[in-house]
SELOMI-339410 format. One record per residue: residue in one letter; x, y, z of N, C-alpha, C in turn. Coordinates in steps of 0.05 Angstrom, whole numbers. Layout:
<drenpas>
 aa   n_c1   n_c2   n_c3  ca_c1  ca_c2  ca_c3   c_c1   c_c2   c_c3
  a      X      Y      Z      X      Y      Z      X      Y      Z
...
</drenpas>
This chain:
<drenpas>
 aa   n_c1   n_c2   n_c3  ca_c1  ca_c2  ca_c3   c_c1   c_c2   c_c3
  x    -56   -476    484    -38   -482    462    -46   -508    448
  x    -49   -531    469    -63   -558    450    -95   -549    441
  x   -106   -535    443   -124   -528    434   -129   -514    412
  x   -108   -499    411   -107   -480    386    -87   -501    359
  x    -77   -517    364    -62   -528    347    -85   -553    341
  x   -100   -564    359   -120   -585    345   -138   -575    329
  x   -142   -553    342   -166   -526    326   -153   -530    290
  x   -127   -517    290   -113   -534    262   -117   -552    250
  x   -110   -563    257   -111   -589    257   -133   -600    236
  x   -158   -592    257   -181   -603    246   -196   -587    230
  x   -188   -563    231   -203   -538    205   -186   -555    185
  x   -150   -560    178   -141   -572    159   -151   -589    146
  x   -153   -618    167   -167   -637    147   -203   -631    143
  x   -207   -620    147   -232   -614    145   -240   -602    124
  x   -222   -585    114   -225   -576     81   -209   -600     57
  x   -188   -606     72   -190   -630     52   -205   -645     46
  x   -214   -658     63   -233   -675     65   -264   -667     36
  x   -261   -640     54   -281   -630     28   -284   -633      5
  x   -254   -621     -3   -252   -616    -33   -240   -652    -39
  x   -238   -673    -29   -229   -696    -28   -264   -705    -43
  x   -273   -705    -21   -306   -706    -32   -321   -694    -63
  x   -308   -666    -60   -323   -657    -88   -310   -673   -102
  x   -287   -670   -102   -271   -686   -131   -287   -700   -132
  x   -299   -720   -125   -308   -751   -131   -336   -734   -140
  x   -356   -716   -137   -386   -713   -146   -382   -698   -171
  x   -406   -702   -186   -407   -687   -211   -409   -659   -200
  x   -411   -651   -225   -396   -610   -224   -425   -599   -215
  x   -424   -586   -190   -441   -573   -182   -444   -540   -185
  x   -464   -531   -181   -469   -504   -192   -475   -480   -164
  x   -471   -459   -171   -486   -437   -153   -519   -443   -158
  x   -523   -436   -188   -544   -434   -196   -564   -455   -181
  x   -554   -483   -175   -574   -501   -165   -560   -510   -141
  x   -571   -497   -126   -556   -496    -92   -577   -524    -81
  x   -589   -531    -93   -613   -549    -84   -606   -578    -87
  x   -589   -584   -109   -573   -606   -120   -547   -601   -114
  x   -537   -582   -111   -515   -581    -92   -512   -591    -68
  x   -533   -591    -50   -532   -598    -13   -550   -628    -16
  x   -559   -628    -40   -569   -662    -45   -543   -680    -49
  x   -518   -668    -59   -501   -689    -67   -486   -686    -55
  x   -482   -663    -35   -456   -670    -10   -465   -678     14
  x   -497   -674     16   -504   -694     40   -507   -720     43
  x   -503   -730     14   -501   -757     10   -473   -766     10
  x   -452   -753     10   -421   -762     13   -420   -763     50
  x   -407   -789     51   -404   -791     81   -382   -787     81
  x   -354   -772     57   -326   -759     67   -339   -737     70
  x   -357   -717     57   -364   -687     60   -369   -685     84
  x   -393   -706     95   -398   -698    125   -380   -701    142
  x   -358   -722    137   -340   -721    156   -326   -699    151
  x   -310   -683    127   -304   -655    126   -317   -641    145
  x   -344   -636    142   -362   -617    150   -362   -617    178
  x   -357   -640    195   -359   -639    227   -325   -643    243
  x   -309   -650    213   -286   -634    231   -282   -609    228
  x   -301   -592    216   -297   -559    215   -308   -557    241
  x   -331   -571    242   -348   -563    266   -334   -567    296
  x   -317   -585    294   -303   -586    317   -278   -571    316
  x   -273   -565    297   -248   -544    295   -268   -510    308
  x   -286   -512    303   -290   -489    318   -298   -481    351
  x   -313   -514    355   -309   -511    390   -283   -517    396
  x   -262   -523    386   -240   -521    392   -233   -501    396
  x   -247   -478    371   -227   -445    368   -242   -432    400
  x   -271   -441    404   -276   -419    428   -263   -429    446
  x   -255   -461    453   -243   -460    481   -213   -445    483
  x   -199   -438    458   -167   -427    456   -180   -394    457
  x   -203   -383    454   -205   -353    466   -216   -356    491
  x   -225   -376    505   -228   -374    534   -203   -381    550
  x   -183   -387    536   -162   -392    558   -126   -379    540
  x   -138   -360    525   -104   -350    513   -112   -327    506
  x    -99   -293    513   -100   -279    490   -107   -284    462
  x   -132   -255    455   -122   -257    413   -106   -257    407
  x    -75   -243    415    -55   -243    400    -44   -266    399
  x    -44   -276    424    -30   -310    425    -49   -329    402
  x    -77   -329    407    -91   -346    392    -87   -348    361
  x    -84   -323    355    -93   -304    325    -60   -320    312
  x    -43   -313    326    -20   -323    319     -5   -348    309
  x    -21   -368    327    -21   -399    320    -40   -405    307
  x    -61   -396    305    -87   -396    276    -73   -394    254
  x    -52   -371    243    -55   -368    228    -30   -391    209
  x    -12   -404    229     -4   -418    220    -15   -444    204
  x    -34   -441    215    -52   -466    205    -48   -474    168
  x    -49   -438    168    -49   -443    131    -29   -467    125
  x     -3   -459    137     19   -479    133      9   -515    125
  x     -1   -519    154     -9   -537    148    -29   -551    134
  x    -50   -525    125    -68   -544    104    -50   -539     76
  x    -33   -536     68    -10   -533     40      1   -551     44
  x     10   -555     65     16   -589     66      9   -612     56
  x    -18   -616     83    -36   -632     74    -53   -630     46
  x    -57   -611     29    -62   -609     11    -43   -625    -16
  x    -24   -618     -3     -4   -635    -25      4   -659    -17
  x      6   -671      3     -3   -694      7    -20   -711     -7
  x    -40   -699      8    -62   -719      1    -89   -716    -19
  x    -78   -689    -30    -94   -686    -58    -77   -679    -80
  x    -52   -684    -81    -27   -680    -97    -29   -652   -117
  x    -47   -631    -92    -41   -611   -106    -10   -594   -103
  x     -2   -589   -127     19   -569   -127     17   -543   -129
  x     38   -526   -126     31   -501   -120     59   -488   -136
  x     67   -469   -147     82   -464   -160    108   -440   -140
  x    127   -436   -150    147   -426   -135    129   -395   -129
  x    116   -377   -149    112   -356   -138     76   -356   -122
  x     72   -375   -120     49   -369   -103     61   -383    -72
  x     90   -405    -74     94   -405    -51    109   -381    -34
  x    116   -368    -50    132   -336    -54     98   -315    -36
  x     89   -319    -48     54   -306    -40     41   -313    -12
  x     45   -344     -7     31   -348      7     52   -344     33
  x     79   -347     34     89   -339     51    105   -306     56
  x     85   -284     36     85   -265     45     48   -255     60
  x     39   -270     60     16   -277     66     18   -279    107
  x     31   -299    102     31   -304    129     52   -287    146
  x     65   -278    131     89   -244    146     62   -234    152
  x     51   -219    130     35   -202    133     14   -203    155
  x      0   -231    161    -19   -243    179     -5   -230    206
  x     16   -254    209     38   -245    241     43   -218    243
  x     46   -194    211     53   -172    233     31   -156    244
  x     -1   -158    227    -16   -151    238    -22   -161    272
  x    -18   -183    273    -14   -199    298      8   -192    326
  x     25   -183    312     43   -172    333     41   -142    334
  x     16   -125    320     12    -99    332    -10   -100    353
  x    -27   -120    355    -38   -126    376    -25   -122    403
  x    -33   -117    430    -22   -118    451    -54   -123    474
  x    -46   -146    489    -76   -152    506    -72   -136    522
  x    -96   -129    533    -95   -110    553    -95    -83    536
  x    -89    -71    530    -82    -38    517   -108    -33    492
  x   -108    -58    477   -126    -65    453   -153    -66    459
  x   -173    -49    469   -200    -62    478   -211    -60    459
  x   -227    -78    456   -254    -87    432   -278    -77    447
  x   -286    -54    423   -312    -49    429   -334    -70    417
  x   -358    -69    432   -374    -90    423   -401    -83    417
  x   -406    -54    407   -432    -42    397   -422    -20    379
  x   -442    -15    361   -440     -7    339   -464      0    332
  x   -467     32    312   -500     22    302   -512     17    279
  x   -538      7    284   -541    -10    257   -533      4    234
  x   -541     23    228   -547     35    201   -519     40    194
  x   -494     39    216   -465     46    203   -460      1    191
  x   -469     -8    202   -457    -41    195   -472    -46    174
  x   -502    -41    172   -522    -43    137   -501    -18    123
  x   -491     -2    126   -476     16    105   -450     -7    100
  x   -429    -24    109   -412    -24    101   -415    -58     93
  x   -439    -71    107   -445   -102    100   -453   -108     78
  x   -473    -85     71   -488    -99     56   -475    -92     27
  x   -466    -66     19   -446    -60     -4   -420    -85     -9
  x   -410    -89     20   -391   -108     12   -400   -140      6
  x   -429   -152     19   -446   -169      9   -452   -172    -28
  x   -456   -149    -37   -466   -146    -58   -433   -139    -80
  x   -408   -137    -67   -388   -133    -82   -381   -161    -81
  x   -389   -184    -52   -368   -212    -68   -393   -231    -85
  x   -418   -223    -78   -434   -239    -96   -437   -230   -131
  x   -422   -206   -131   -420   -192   -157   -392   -212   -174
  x   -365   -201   -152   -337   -218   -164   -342   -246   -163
  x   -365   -261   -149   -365   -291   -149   -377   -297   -185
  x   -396   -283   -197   -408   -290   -206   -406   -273   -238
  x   -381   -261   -237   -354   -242   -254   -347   -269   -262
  x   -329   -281   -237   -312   -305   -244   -327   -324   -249
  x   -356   -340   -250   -362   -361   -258   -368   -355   -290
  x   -380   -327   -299   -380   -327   -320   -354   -330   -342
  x   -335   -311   -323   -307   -329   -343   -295   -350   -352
  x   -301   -373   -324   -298   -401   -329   -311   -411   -356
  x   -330   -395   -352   -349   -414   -374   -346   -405   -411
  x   -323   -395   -402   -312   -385   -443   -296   -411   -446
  x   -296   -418   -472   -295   -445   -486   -255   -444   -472
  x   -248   -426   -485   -217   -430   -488   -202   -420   -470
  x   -221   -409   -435   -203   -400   -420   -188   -413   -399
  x   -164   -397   -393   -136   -419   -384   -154   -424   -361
  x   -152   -449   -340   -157   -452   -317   -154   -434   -300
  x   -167   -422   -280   -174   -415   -267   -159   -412   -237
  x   -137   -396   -214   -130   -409   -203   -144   -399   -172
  x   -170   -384   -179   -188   -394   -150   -188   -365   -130
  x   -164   -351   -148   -163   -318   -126   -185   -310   -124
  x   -197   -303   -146   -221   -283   -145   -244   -292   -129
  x   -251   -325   -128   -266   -335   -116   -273   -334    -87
  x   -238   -335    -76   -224   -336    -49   -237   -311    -35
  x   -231   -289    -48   -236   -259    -42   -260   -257    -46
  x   -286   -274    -62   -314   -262    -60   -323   -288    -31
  x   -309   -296    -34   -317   -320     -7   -314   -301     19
  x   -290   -297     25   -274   -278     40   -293   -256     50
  x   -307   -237     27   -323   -219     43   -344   -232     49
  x   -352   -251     46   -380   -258     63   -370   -265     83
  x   -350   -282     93   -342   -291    121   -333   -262    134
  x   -326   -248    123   -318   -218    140   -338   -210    148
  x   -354   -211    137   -387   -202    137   -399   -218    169
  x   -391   -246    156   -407   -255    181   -389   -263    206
  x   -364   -243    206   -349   -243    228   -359   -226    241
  x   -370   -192    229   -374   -173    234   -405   -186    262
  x   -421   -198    247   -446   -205    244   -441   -222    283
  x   -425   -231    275   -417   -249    307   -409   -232    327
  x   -393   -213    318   -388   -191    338   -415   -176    350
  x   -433   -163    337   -456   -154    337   -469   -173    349
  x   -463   -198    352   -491   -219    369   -483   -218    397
  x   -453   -221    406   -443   -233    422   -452   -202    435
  x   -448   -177    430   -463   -158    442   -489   -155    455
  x   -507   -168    439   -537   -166    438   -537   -190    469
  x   -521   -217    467   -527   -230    485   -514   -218    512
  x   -510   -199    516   -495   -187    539   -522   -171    559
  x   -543   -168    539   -563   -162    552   -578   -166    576
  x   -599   -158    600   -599   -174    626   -631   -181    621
  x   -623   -207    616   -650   -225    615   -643   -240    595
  x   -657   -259    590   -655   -275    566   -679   -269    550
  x   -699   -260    553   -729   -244    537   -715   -224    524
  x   -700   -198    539   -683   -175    529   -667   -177    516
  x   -655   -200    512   -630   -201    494   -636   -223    467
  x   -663   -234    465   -671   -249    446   -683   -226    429
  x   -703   -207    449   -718   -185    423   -696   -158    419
  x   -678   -157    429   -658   -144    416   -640   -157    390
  x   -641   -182    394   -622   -193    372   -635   -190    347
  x   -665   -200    359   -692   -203    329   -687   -172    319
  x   -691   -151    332   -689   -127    324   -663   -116    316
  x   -642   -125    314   -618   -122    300   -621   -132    271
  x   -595   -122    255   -598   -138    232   -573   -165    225
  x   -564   -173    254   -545   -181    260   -556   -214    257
  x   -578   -233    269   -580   -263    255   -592   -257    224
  x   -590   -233    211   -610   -242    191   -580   -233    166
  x   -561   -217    176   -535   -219    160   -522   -256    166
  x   -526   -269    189   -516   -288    190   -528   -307    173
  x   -552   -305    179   -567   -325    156   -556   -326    120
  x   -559   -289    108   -553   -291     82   -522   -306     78
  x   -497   -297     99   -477   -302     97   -475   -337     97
  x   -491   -356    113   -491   -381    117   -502   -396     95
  x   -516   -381     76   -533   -394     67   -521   -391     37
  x   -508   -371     32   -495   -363      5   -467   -375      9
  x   -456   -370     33   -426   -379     39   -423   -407     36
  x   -434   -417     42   -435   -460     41   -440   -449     11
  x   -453   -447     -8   -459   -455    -30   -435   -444    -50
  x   -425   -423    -44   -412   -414    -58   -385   -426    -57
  x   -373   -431    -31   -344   -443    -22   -351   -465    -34
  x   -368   -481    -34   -359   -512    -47   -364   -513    -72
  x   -381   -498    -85   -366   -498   -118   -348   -485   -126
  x   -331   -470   -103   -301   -460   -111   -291   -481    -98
  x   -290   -485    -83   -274   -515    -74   -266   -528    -93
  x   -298   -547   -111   -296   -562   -129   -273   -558   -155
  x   -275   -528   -155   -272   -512   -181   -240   -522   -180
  x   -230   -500   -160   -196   -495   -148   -189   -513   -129
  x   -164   -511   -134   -145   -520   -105   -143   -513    -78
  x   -144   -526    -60   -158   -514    -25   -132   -505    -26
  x   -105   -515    -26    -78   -499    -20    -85   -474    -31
  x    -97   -471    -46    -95   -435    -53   -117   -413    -46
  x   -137   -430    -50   -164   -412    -45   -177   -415    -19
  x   -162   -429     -1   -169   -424     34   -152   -403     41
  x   -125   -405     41   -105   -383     45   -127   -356     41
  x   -127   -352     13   -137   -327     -1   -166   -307     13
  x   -176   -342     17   -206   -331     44   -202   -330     62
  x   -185   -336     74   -172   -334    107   -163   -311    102
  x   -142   -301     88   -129   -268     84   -145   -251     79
  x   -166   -244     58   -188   -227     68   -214   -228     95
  x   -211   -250    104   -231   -248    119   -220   -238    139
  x   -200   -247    154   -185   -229    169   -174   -200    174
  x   -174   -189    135   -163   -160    138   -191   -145    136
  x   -218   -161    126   -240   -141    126   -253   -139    155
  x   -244   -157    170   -242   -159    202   -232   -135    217
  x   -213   -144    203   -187   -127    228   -186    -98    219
  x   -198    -87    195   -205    -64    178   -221    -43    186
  x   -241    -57    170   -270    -62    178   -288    -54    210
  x   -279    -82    221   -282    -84    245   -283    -51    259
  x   -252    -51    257   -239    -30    278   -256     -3    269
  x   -263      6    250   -278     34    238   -307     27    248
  x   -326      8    242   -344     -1    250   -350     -5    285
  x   -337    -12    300   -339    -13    324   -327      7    353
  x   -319     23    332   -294     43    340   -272     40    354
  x   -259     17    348   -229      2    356   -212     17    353
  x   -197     32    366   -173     51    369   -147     39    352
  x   -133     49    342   -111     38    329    -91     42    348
  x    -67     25    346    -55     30    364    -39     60    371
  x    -37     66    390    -19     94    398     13     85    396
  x     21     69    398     54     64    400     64     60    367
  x     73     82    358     92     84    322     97     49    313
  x    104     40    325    120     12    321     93     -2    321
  x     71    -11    335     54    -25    333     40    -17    304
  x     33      8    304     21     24    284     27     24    268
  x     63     20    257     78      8    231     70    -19    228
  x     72    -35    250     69    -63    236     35    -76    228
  x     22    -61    242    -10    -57    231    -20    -54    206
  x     -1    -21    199    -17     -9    178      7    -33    157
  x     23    -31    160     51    -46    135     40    -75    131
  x     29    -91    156     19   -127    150    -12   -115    132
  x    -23    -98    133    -50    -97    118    -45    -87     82
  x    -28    -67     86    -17    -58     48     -6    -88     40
  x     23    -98     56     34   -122     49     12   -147     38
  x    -12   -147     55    -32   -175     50    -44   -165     22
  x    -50   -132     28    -64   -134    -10    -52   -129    -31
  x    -30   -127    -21     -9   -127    -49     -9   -149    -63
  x     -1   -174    -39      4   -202    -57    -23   -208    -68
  x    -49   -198    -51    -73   -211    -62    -78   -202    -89
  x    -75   -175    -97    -61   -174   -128    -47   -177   -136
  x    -23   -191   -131      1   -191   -153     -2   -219   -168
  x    -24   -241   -142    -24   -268   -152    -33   -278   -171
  x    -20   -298   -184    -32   -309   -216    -61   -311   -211
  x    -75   -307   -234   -106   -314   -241   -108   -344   -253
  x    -94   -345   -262    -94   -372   -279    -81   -393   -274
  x    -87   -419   -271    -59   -439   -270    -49   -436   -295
  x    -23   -444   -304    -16   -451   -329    -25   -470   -345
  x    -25   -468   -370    -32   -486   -386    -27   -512   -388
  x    -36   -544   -393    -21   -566   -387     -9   -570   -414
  x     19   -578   -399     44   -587   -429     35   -614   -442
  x     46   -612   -465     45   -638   -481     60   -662   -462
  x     58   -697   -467     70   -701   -453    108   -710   -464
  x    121   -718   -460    148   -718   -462    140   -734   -491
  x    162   -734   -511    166   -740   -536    131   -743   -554
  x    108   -732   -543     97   -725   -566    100   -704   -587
  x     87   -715   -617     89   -699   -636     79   -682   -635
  x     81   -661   -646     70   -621   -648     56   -636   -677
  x     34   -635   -675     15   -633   -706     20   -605   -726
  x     25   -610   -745     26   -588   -759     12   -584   -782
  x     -5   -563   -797    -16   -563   -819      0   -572   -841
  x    -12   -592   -856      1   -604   -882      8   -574   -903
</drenpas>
């Protein structure tokens, strides 16, 4: 339990931190990923962002070596809470009544997928074959580097309203699904008996070489949506798909049984419709900024 709440903890400030960082660098691009990792390796807040993620994640393995997924999955997902917090805190982002309306049907939806889980009954398969994971990775690889790059070209029209980071969230989202998938498939391969057997099995998978595209596009892409949007909104948004193309995904891909008990199987299939409902219903746009209090409205003479 202290493990999984520090695990919070430090994924939280750890994206602040981030987007704390971009704010302060000039506007970085997809296009030049090369001057991108030139100017956040030179911020000593980014790196500190960057290694409390890193410790937020040996945090996350020690809370699956010692708690159920359902227990773990559960207090994870609270976390969102707290980076909306800290986000408004200490980057005085605001968030409007219906995306706090969103984000806390977000997290129903998270918990009830979470409470159709049951340990013990739930086994996770941990092989799969290739040619079914290149069928469903690489189409969904090529669908968020498509919506990433939908949405940068809209930014870039003279007169369009701001931007509020969904679409970005969701092309981020499937690459980390991607390379959740991609982790599952390793952790297999290392189950192998030898350490020779389970290195030229991995090489012969297509499982480090999905991790690589996902690592290498995913850093570049999250931090000029970072820069772009607000972390209160567009971490939520990538945390909620990466999880449902997981828990989706996953289960068809590895042949994960759904549950047999009606009631688990309602709150499964109902937390997965509920998560993509809000993920479309949510504004695209922030609103426009108001004049400020007693300025004049210019009018044509």
């Amino acid at each position: 339990m202290a493990a999984a709440l520090l695990a919070n903890t430090l994924y939280s400030v750890g994206f602040v931190l981030e987007k704390r960082a971009l704010t302060a660098l000039p506007e970085v691009s997809i296009r030049q990923p090369a001057r991108l990792l030139k100017l956040v390796l030179r911020s000593p807040l980014w790196i500190g962002g960057s290694l409390s993620l890193a410790a937020g994640f040996g945090a996350q393995l020690a809370v699956y070596r010692t708690l159920p997924i359902a227990a773990a999955q559960g207090i994870f997902v609270s976390g969102l809470v707290l980076l909306v917090l800290l986000s408004a805190r200490l980057l005085g982002e605001e968030t409007t009544g219906r995306e706090r309306y969103a984000l806390g049907a977000i997290l129903a939806a998270l918990l009830m997928v979470v409470l159709s889980l049951k340990e013990g009954s739930d086994r996770v398969s941990r092989d799969a074959p290739y040619q079914l994971i290149l069928l469903v990775c690489v189409p969904s690889l090529a669908a968020g580097v498509w919506l990433y790059a939908s949405a940068e070209r809209r930014t870039r029209h003279r007169h369009r309203m701001p931007t509020t980071g969904v679409e970005y969230g969701v092309a981020v989202g499937l690459l980390y699904g991607v390379s959740s998938l991609a982790i599952k498939g390793v952790s297999s391969c290392l189950t192998s008996s030898g350490l020779g057997g389970a290195v030229v099995e991995l090489l012969r998978s297509p499982y480090p070489y999905l991790l690589l595209f996902t690592g290498a596009f995913g850093l570049v892409m999250s931090q000029a949506a970072l820069q772009r949007c607000r972390a209160s909104l567009i971490v939520p948004v990538c945390t909620t798909v990466t999880c449902l193309y997981t828990a989706v995904l996953g289960t068809l891909s590895f042949g994960e049984s759904l549950p047999h008990d009606p009631l688990r199987l309602a709150l499964r299939l109902a937390g997965t419709v509920l998560a993509v409902a809000v993920l479309l219903s949510m504004p695209k746009h922030d609103p426009a900024p108001q004049p400020p209090i007693g300025a004049k409205e210019l009018t044509p003479p």
